[in-house]
C-alpha positions as CSV (number, residue, x, y, z in Angstrom):
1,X,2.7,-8.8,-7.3
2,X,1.2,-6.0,-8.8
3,X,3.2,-3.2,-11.2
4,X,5.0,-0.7,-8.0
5,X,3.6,2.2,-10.8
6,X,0.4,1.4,-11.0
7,X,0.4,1.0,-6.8
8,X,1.7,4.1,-5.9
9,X,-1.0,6.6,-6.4
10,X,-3.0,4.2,-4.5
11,X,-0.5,4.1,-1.6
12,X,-0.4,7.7,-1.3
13,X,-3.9,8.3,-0.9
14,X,-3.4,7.2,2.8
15,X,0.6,8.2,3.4
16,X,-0.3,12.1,1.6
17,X,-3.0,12.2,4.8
18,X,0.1,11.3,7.7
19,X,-0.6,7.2,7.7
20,X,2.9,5.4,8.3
21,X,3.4,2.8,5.4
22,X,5.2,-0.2,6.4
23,X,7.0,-2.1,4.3
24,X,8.2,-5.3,5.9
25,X,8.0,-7.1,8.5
26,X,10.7,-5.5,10.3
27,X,8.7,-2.0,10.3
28,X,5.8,-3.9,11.0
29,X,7.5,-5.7,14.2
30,X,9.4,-2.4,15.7
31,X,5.8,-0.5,15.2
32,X,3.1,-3.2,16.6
33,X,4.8,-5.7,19.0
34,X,5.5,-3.7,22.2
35,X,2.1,-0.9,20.7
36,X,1.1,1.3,24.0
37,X,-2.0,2.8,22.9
38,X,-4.3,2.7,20.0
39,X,-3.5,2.0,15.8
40,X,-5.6,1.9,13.1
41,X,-3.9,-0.9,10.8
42,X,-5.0,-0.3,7.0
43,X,-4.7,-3.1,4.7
44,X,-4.6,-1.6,1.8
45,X,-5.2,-3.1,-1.9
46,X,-6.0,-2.3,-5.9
47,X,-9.6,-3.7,-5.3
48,X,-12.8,-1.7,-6.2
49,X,-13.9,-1.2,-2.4
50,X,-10.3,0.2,-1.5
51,X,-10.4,2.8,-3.6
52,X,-14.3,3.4,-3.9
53,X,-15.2,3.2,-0.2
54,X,-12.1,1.9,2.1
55,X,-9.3,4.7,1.6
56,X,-12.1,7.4,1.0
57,X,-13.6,6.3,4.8
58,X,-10.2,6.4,6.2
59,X,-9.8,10.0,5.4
60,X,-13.0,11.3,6.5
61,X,-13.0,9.2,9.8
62,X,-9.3,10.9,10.2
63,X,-10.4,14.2,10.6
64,X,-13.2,13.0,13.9
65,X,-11.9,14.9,17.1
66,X,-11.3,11.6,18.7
67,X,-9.1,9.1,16.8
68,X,-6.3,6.6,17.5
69,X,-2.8,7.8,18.6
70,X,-1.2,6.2,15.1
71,X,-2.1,4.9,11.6
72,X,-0.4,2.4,9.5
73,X,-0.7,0.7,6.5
74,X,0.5,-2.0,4.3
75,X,-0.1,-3.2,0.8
76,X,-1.3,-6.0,-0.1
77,X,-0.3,-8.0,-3.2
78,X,2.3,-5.2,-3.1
79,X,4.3,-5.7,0.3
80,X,3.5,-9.5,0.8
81,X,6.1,-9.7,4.2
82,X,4.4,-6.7,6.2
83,X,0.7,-7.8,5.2
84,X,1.7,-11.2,6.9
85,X,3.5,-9.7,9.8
86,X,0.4,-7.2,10.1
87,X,-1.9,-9.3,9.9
88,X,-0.2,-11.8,12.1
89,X,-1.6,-9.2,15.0
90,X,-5.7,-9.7,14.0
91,X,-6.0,-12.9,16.0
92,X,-9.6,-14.4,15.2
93,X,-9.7,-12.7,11.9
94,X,-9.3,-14.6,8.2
95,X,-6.9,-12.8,5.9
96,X,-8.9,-9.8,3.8
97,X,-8.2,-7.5,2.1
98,X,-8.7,-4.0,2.2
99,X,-9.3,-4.5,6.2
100,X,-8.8,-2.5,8.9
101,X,-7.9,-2.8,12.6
102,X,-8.1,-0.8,15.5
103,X,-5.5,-2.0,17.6
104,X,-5.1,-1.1,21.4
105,X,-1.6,-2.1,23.1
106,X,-1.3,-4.5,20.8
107,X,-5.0,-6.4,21.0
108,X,-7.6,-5.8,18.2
109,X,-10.4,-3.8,19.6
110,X,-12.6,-3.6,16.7
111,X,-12.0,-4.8,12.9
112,X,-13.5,-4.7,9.5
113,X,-13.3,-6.9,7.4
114,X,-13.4,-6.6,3.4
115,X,-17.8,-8.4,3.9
116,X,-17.9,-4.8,6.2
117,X,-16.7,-2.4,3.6
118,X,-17.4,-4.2,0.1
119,X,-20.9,-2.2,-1.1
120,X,-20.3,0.5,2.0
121,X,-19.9,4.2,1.2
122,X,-17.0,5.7,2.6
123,X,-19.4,8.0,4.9
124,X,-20.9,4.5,6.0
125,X,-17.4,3.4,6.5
126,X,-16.2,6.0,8.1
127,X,-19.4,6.3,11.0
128,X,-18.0,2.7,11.7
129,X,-14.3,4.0,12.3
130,X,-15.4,7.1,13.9
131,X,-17.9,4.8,16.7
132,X,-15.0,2.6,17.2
133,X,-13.1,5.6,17.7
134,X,-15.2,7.0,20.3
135,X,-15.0,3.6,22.1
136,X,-11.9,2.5,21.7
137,X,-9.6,5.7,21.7
């Protein structure tokens, strides 16, 4: 587990823009088992590619006139409980981390994985949210 200090700034890169942290697998459970509509699911992590190109490509693909009805995120290495309950919900997809999911009611629609953000720009990142956004939302 890493230090909850040296987390927290990461963290509220997403929460500071409106995403819903969850922190076990209760939150996780009451927000994605019975989910009418669409989610993005952020996992979220201290890596290189979360901060340089992950979180960055969340907040620009946030502010596209067509976007899911919620955000979420969990931590990884940080909130072991919720990642496992979150990512209990990406059927087909190996554990990664940062990832993302667009869920809709409760199916993922459209996922990347750490291969499609690791050496991505957040622009880059963010024109794959925003075209799953525009198909999916």
């Amino acid at each position: 587990m890493y230090d909850p200090n040296l987390v927290q700034p990461m963290r509220e890169e997403l929460t500071a823009l409106g995403v819903e942290e969850l922190k076990n697998a209760d939150e996780v459970a009451a927000n994605l088992q019975d989910l009418s509509g669409t989610a993005l699911v952020i996992v979220n992590s201290v890596c290189g590619c979360a901060a340089g190109g992950a979180r960055p490509g969340v907040a620009m693909a946030m502010s596209h006139s067509k976007k899911p009805d919620k955000f979420f995120t969990v931590f990884a290495g940080q909130d072991k409980e919720a990642t496992d309950a979150a990512r209990s919900f990406f059927v087909g997809y190996p554990p990664s981390s940062p990832s993302m999911a667009l869920l809709k009611d409760g199916q993922v629609a459209f996922m990347l994985e750490r291969k499609d953000i690791e050496g991505f720009s957040p622009q880059q990142i963010a024109a794959k949210l925003t075209a799953a956004f525009e198909e999916h939302c």
